[in-house]
C-alpha positions in Angstrom: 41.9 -19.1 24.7 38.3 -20.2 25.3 37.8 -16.2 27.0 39.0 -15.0 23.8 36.7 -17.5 21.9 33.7 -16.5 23.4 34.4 -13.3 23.3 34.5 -13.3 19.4 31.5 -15.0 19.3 30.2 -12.3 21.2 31.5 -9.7 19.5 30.2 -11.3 16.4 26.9 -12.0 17.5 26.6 -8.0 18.5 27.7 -7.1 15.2 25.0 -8.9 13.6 22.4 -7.7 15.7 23.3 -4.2 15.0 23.7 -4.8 11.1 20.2 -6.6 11.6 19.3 -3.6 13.2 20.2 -0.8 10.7 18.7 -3.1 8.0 15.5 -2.6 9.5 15.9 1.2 10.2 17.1 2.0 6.8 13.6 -0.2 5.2 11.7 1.8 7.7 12.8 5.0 6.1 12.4 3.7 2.7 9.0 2.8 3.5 8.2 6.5 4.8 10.1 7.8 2.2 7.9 6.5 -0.8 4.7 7.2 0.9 5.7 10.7 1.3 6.9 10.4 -2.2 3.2 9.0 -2.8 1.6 11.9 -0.7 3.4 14.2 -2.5 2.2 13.0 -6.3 -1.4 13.0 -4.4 -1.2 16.7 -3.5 0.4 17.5 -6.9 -2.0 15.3 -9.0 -5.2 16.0 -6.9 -5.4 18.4 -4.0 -3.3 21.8 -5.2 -5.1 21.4 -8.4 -8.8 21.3 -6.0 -7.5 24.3 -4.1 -6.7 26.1 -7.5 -10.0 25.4 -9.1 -11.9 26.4 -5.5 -9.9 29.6 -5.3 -11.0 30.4 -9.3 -14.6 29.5 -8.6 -14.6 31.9 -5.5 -13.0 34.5 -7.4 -15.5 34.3 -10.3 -18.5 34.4 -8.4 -17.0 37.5 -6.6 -16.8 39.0 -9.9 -20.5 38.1 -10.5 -20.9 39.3 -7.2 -22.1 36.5 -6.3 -20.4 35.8 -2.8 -18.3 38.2 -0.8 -15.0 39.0 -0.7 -14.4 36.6 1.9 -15.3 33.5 0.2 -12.4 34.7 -2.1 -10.3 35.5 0.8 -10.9 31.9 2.3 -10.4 29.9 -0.5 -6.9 31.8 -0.9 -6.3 31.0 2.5 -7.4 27.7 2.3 -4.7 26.8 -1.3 -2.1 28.3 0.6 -2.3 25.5 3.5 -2.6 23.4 1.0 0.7 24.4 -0.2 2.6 25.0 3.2 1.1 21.0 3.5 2.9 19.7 0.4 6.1 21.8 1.4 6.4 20.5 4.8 6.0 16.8 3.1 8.4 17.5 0.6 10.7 18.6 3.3 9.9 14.9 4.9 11.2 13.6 2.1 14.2 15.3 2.0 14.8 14.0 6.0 13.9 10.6 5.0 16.9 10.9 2.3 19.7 12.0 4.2 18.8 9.5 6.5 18.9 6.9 4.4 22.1 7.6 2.8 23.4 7.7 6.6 22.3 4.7 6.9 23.6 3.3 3.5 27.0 4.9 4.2 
């Protein structure tokens, strides 16, 4: 009887450490998952926009002739890393998700 007993408490005790556990895990994701969500507004609100308005600039001074063609070219380049950026955070976000609603489940 006192095996059993203790065995309970055991078991119990294991139980809460794992709940205890996940809890932590699933504020950890949270956590990433709003500052990617955060990253994401900051890339949406501030940097695409820069890249866009670099990109113009570069393309109207080629037009002035101004700068070469490969200002233009670069600046191009340089929006779409921008971009590929904000995709691969976005897809971060998504990760962070289904993870958490693992964890929820």
């Amino acid at each position: 009887m006192a095996a059993a007993l203790e065995e309970l408490r055991s078991t119990t005790a294991a139980h809460r450490d794992r709940e205890r556990q996940l809890q932590a895990e699933a504020a950890a994701s949270h956590r990433g998952w709003t500052d990617m969500r955060r990253r994401v507004a900051r890339y949406d609100d501030v940097i695409v926009p820069a890249a866009a308005a670099r990109t113009a600039a570069a393309l109207a001074a080629y037009e002035a002739a101004r700068t070469e063609l490969a200002a233009v070219l670069d600046a191009r380049r340089a929006a779409l890393d921008v971009s590929l950026l904000r995709l691969e955070l976005q897809m971060e976000i998504l990760r962070r998700l289904v993870e958490l609603r693992f964890l929820a489940s």
